[in-house]
Residue frames as qw, qx, qy, qz and C-alpha x, y, z in Angstrom:
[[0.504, -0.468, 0.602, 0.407, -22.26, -39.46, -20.31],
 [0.643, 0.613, -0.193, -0.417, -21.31, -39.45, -23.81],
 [0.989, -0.107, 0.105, 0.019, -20.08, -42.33, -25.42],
 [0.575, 0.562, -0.343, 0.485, -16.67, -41.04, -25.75],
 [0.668, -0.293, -0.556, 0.400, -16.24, -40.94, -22.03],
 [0.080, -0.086, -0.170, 0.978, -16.49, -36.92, -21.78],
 [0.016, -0.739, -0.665, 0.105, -20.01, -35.64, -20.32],
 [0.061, 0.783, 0.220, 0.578, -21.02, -32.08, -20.19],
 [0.340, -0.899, -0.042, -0.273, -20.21, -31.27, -17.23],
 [0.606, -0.586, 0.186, 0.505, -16.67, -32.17, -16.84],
 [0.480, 0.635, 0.334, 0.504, -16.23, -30.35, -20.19],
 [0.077, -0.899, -0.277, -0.330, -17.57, -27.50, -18.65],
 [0.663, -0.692, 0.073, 0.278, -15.21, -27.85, -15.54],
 [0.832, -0.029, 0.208, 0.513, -12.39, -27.73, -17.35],
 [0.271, 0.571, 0.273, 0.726, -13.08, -24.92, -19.58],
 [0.197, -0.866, -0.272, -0.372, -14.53, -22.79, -16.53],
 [0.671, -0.732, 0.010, -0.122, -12.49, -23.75, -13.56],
 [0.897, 0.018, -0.135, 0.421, -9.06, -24.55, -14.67],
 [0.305, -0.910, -0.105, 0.261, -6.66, -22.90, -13.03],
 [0.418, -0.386, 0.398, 0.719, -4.21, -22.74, -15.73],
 [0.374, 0.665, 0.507, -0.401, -6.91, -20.89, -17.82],
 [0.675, 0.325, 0.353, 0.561, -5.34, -19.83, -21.28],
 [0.008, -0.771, -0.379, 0.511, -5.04, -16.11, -21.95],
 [0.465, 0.877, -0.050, 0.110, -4.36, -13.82, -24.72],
 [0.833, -0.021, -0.107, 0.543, -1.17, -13.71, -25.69],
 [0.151, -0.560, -0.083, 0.811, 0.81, -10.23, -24.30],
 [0.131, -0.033, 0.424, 0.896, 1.58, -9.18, -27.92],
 [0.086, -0.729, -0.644, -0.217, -2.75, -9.71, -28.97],
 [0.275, -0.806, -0.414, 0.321, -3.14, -7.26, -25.71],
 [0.320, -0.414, 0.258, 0.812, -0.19, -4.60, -26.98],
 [0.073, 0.199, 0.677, 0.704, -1.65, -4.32, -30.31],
 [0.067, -0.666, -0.631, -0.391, -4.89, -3.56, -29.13],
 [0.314, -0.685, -0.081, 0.653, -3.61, -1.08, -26.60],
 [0.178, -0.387, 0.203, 0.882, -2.06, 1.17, -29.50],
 [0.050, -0.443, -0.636, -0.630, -5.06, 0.40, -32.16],
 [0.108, -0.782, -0.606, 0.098, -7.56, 1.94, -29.42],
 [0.482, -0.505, 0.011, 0.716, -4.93, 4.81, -28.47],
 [0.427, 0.806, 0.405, 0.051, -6.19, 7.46, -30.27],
 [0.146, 0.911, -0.357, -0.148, -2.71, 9.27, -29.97],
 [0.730, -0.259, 0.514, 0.368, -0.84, 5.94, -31.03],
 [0.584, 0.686, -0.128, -0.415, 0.62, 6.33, -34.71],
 [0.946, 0.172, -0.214, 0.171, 2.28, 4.05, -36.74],
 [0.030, 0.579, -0.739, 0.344, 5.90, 4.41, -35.10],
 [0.554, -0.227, 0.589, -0.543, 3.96, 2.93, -32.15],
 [0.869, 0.215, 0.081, -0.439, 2.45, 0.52, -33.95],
 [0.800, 0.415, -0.430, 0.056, 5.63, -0.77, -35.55],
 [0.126, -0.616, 0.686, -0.366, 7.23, -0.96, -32.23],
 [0.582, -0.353, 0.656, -0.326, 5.19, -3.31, -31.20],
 [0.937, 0.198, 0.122, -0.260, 5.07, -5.43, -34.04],
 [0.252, 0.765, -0.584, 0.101, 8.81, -5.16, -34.58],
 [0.303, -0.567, 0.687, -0.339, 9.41, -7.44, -31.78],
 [0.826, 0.103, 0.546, -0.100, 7.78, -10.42, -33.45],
 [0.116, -0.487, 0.594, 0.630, 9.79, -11.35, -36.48],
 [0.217, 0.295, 0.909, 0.199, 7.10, -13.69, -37.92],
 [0.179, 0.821, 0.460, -0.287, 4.79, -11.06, -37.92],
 [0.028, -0.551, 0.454, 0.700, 7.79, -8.01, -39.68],
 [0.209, -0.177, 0.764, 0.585, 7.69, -10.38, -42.23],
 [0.315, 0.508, 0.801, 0.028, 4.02, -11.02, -42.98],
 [0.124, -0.835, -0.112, 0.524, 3.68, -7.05, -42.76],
 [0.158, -0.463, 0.573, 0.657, 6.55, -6.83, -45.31],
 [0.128, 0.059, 0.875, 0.463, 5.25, -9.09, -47.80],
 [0.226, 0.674, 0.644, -0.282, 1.99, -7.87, -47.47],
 [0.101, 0.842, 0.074, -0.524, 3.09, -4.68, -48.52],
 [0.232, -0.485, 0.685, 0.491, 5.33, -6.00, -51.26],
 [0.459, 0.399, 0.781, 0.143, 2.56, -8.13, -52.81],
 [0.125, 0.338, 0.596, 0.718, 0.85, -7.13, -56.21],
 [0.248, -0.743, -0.599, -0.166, -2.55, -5.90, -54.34],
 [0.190, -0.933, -0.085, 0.294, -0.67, -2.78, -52.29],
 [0.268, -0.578, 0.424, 0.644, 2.54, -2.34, -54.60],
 [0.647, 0.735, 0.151, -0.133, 0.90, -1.72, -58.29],
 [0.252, 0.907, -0.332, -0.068, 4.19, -0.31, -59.21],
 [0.943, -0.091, -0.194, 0.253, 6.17, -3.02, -57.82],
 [0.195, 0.699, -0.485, 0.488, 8.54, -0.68, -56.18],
 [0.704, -0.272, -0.560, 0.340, 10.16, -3.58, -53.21],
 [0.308, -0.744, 0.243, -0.541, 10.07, -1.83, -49.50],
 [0.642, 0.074, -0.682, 0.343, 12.17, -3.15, -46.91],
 [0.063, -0.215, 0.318, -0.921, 11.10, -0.37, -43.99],
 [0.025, 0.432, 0.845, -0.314, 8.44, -1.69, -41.19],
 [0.041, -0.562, -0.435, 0.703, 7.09, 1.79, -40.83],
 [0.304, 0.308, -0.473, -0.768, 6.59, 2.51, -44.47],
 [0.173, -0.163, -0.968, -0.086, 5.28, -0.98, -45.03],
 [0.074, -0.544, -0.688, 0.475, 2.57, 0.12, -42.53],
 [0.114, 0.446, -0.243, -0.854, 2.11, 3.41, -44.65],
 [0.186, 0.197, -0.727, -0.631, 1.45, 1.72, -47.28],
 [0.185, -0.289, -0.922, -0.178, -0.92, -0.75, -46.12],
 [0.280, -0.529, -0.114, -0.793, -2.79, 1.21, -43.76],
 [0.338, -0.243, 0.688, -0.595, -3.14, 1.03, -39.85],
 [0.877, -0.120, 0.138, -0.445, -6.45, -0.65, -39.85],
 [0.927, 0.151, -0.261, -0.224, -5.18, -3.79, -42.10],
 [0.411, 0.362, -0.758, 0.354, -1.76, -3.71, -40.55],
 [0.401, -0.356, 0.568, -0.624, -3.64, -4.31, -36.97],
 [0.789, -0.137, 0.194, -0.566, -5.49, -6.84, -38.49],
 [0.859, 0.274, -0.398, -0.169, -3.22, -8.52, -39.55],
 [0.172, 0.453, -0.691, 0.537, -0.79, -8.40, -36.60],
 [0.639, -0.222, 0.454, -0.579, -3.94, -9.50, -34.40],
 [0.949, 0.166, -0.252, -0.092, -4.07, -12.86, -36.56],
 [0.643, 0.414, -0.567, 0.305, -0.58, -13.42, -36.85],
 [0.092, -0.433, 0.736, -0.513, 0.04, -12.59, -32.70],
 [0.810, -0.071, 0.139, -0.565, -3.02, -14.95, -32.13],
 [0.900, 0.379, -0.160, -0.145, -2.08, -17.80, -34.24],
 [0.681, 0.278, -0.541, 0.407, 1.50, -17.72, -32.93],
 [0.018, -0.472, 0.606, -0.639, 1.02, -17.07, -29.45],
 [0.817, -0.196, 0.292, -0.456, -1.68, -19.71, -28.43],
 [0.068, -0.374, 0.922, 0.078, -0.20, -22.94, -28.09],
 [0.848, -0.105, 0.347, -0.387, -1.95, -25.78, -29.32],
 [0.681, -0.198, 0.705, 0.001, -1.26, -29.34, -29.63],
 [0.754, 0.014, 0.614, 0.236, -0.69, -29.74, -32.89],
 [0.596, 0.098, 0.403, 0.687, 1.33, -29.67, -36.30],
 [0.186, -0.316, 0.224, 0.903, 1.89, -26.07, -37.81],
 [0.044, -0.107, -0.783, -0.611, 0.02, -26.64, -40.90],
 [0.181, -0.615, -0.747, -0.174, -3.39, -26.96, -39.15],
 [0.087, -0.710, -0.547, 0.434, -3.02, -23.85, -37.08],
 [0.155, -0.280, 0.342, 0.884, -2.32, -22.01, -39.82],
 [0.140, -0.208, -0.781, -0.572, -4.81, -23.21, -41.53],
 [0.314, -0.609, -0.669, 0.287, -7.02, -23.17, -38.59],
 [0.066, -0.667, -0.130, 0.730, -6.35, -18.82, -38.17],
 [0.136, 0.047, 0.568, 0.810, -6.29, -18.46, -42.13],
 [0.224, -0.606, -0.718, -0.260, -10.22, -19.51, -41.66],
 [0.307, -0.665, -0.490, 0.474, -10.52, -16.96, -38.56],
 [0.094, -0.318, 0.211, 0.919, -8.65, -13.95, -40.36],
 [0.127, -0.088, -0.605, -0.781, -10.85, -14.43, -43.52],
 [0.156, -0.643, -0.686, -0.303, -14.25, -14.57, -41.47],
 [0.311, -0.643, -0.154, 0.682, -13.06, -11.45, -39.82],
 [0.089, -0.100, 0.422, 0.897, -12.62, -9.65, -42.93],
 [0.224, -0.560, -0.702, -0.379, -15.95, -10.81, -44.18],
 [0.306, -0.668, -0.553, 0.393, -17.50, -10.00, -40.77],
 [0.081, -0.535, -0.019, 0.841, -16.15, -5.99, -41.35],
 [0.010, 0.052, -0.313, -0.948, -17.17, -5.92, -44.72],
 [0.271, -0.586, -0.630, -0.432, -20.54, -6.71, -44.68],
 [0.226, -0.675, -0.406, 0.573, -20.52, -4.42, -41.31],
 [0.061, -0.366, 0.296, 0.880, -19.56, -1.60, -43.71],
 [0.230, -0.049, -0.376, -0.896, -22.10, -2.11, -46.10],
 [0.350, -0.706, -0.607, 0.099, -25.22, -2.86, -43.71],
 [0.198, -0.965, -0.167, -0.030, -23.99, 0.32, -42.15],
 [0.424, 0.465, -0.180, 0.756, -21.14, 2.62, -43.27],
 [0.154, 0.733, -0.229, 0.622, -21.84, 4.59, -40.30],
 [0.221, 0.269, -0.711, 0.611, -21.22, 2.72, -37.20],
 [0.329, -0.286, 0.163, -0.885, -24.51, 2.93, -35.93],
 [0.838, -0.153, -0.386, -0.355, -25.52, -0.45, -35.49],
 [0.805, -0.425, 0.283, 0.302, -21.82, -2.10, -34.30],
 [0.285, -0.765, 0.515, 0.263, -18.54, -1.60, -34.74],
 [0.798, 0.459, -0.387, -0.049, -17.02, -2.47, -37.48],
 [0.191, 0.585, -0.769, 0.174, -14.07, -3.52, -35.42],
 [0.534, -0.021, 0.750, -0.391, -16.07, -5.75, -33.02],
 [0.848, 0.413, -0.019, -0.331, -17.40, -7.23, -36.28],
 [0.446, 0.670, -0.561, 0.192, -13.67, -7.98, -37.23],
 [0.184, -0.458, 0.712, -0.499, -13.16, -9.27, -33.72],
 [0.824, 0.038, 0.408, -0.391, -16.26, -11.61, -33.27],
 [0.846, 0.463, -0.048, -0.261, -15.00, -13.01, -36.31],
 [0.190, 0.695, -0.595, 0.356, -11.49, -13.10, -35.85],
 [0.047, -0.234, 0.893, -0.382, -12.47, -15.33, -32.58],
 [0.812, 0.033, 0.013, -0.582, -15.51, -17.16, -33.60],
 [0.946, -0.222, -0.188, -0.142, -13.77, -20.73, -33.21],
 [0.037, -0.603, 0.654, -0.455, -11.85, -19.78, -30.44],
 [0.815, -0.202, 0.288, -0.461, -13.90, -22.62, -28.57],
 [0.950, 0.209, -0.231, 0.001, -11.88, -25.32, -30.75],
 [0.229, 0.590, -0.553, 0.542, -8.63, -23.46, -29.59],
 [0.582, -0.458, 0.451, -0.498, -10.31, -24.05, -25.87],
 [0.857, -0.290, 0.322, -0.279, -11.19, -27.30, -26.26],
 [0.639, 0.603, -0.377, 0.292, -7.79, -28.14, -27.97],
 [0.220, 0.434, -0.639, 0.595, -5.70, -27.12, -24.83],
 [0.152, -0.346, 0.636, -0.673, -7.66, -27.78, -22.10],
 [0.828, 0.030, 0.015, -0.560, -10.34, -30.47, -22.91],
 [0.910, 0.211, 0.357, -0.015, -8.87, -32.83, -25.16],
 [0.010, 0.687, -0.415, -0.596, -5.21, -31.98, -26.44],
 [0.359, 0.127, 0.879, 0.286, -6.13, -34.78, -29.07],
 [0.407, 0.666, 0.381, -0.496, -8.85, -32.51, -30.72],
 [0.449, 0.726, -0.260, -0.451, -7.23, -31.46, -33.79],
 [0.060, -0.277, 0.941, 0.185, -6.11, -35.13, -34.35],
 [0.455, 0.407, 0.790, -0.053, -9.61, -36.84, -34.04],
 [0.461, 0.427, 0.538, 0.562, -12.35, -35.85, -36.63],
 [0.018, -0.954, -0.197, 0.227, -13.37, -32.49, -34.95],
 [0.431, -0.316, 0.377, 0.756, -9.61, -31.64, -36.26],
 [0.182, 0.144, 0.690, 0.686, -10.89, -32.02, -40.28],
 [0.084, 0.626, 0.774, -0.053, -15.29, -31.81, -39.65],
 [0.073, 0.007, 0.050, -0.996, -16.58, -28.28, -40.44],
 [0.330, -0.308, -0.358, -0.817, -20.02, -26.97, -40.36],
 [0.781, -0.325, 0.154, -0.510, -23.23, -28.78, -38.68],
 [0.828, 0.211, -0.515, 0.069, -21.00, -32.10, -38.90],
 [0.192, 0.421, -0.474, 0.749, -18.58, -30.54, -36.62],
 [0.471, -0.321, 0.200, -0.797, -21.19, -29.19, -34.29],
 [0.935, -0.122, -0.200, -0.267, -23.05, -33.01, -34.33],
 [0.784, 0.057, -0.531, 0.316, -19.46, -34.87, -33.45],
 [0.017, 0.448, -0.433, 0.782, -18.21, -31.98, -30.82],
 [0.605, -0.267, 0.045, -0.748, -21.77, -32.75, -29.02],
 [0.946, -0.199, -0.139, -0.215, -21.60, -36.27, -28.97],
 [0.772, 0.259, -0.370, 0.447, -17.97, -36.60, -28.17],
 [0.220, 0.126, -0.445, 0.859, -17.19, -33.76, -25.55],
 [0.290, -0.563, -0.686, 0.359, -21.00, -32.92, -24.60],
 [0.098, -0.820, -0.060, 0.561, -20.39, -29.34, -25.74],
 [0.729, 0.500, 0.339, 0.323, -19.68, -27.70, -29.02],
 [0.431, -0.134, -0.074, 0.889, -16.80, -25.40, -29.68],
 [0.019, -0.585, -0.123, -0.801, -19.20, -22.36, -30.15],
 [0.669, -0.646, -0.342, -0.137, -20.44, -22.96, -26.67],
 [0.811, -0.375, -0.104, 0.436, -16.97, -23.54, -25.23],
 [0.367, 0.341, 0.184, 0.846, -15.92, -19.87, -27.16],
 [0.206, -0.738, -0.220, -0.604, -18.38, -18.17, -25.73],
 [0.813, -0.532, -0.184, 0.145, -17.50, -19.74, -22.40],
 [0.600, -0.065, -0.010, 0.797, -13.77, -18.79, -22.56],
 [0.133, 0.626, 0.139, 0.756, -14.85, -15.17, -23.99],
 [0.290, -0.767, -0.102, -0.563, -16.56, -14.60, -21.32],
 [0.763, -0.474, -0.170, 0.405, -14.23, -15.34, -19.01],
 [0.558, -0.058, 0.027, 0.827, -11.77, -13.06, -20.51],
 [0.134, -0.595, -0.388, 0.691, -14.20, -10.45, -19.88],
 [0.167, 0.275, 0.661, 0.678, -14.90, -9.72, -23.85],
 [0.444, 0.008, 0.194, -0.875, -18.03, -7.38, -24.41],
 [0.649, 0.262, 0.609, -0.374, -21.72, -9.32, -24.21],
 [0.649, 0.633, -0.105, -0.408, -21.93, -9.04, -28.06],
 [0.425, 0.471, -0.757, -0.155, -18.94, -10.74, -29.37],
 [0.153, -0.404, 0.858, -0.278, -19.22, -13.35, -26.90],
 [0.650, 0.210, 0.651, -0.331, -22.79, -14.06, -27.52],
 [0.576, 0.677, -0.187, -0.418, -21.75, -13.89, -31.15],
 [0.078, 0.403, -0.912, -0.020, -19.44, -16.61, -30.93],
 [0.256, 0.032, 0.852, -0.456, -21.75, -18.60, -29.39],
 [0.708, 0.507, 0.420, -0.255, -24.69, -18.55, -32.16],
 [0.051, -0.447, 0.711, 0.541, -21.88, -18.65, -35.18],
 [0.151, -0.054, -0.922, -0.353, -23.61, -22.28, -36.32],
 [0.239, 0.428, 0.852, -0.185, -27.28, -20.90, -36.28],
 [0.282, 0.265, 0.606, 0.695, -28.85, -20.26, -39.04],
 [0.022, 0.812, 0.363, 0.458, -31.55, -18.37, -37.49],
 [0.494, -0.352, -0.386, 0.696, -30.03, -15.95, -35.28],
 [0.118, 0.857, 0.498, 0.061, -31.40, -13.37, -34.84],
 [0.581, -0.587, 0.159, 0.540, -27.90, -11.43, -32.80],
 [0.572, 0.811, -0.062, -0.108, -26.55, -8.91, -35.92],
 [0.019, 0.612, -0.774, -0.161, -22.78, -9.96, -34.99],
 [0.752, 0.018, 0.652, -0.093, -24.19, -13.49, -34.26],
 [0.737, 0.639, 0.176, -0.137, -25.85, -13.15, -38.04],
 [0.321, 0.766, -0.554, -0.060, -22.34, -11.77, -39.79],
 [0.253, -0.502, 0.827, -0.013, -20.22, -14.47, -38.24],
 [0.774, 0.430, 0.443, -0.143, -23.29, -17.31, -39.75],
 [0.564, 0.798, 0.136, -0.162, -23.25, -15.78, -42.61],
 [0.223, 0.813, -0.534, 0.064, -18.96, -15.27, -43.06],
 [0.470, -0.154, 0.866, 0.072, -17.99, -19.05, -41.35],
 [0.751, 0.422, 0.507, -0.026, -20.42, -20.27, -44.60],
 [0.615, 0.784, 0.041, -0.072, -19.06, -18.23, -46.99],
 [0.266, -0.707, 0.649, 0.090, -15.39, -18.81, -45.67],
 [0.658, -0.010, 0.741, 0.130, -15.81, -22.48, -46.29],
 [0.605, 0.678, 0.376, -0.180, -17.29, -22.13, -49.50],
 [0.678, 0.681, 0.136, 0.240, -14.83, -19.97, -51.08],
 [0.186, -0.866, 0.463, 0.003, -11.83, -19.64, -48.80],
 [0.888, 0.086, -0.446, -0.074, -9.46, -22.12, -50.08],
 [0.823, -0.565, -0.058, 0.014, -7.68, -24.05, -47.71],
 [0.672, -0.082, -0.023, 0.736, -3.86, -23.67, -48.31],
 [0.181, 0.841, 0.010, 0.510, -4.57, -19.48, -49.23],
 [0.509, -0.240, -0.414, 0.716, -1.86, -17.97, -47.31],
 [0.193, -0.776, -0.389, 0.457, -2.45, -14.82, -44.67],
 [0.168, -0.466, 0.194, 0.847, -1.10, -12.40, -47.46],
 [0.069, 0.011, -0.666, -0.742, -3.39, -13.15, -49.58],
 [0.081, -0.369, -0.899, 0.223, -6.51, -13.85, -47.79],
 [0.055, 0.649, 0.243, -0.719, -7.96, -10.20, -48.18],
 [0.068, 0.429, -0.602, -0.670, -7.62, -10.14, -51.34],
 [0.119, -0.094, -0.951, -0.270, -9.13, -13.40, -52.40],
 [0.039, 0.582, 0.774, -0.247, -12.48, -13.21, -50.03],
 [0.292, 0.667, 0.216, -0.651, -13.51, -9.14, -51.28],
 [0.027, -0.248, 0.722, 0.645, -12.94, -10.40, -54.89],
 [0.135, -0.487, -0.854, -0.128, -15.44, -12.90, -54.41],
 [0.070, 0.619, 0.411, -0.665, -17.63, -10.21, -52.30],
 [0.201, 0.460, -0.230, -0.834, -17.56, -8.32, -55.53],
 [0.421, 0.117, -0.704, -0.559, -18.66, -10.74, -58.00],
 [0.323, -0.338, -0.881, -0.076, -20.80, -12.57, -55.52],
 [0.117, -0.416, 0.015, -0.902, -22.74, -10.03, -53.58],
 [0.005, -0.235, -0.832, 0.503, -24.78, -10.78, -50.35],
 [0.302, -0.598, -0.580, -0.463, -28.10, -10.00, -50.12],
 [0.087, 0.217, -0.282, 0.931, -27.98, -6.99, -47.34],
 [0.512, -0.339, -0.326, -0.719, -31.16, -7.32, -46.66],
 [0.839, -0.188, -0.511, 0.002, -30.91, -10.56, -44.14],
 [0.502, 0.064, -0.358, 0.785, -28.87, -8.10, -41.92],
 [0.193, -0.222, 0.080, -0.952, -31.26, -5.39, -41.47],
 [0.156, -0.500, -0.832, 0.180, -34.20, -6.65, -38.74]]
């Protein structure tokens, strides 16, 4: 028993056995239906993001910003918008945004925004340093890089709705890093990379991302998504700020990539 009255092993119940188990939200599952669909094209693509109006807009403004509209020429058209930015980023950004507004959790706007800003931007990271460890796919997927990141602290989301709907009120709400990891343990018995990998692998995820969630906060992993997601939750904190909004979040983290460079080298076993 921990001294917060949650042990490990009704933690565990909760997160494994509940029967009102969270799930992806439809729209998440649509989106990745037409990004795999090798005859989807953007039409398709804007159908389904049409249908979320919080998303149109991010989409728009994405495409309106300074970083895809040099010219400043204003576009008001989904399906151009999507032109412009380019499938990949418009998926990724529609997978944040359907994420971020289709999981319910317990508390105030502001933090889960702030809470998916951090996921989107160690998803980006995660793909680019997949791209330059290995431009050609042969190791892993750049998307499953994008993904592992993208839900590397899905486990807080878990243990938000179905642990402890107080989580993102106590300090596990604010704590990041090995703090985090040290209160999560002594307070629930489990730490939200455990309880991410747990949920993943409920929702049938592949073995990689899941067991990449699940070594995020160790430094030596050996796992090469494990390693990206390490390596992109530190540099998120570091130099993602905390209010950067989701239209700007690409931008801001390959800037830094450029003038701070990884050391490639800690990727390649």
């Amino acid at each position: 028993m921990t001294n917060s009255g949650f042990d490990r092993e009704s933690t565990l119940e909760l997160l494994k056995f509940s029967d009102d188990l969270p799930s992806l939200p439809d729209r998440f599952v649509k989106i990745q239906k037409v990004a795999q669909d090798p005859d989807s094209g953007t039409q398709d693509l804007a159908r389904v993001i049409r249908s979320d109006q919080a998303t149109t807009a991010m989409i728009l403004k994405c495409a309106n910003s300074p970083a895809y509209n040099p010219t400043r020429t204003p576009i008001g058209e989904l399906s151009i918008a999507i032109a412009r930015i380019g499938s990949r980023e418009t998926v990724h950004i529609a997978t944040a945004m359907s994420l971020m507004y289709g999981m319910i959790l317990p508390t105030g706007m502001v933090n889960i925004r702030s809470f998916w800003v951090h996921a989107f931007g160690v998803a980006i990271v995660c793909e680019e340093l997949a791209r330059a460890v290995d431009p050609a796919e042969q190791q892993c997927s750049h998307e499953r890089s994008f993904m592992a990141g993208l839900l590397h602290d899905i486990g807080r989301a878990a243990l938000g709705m179905r642990v402890d709907f107080s989580y993102f009120e106590r300090e596990s709400g604010h704590l990041h890093q090995d703090a985090l990891i040290q209160f999560e343990e002594n307070f629930y018995g489990v730490n939200h990379a455990e309880a991410g990998m747990e949920l993943l692998r409920l929702w049938l995820f592949p073995d990689d991302i899941f067991t990449a969630v699940g070594e995020h906060h160790n430094p030596d992993c050996t796992h090469f998504l494990g390693c990206l997601c390490y390596q992109a939750n530190v540099f998120c904190h570091t130099h993602l700020p905390e209010r950067t909004g989701f239209d700007a979040v690409a931008k801001t983290l390959k800037q830094t990539m450029a003038d701070q460079p990884f050391d490639l080298s800690i990727f390649i076993t």
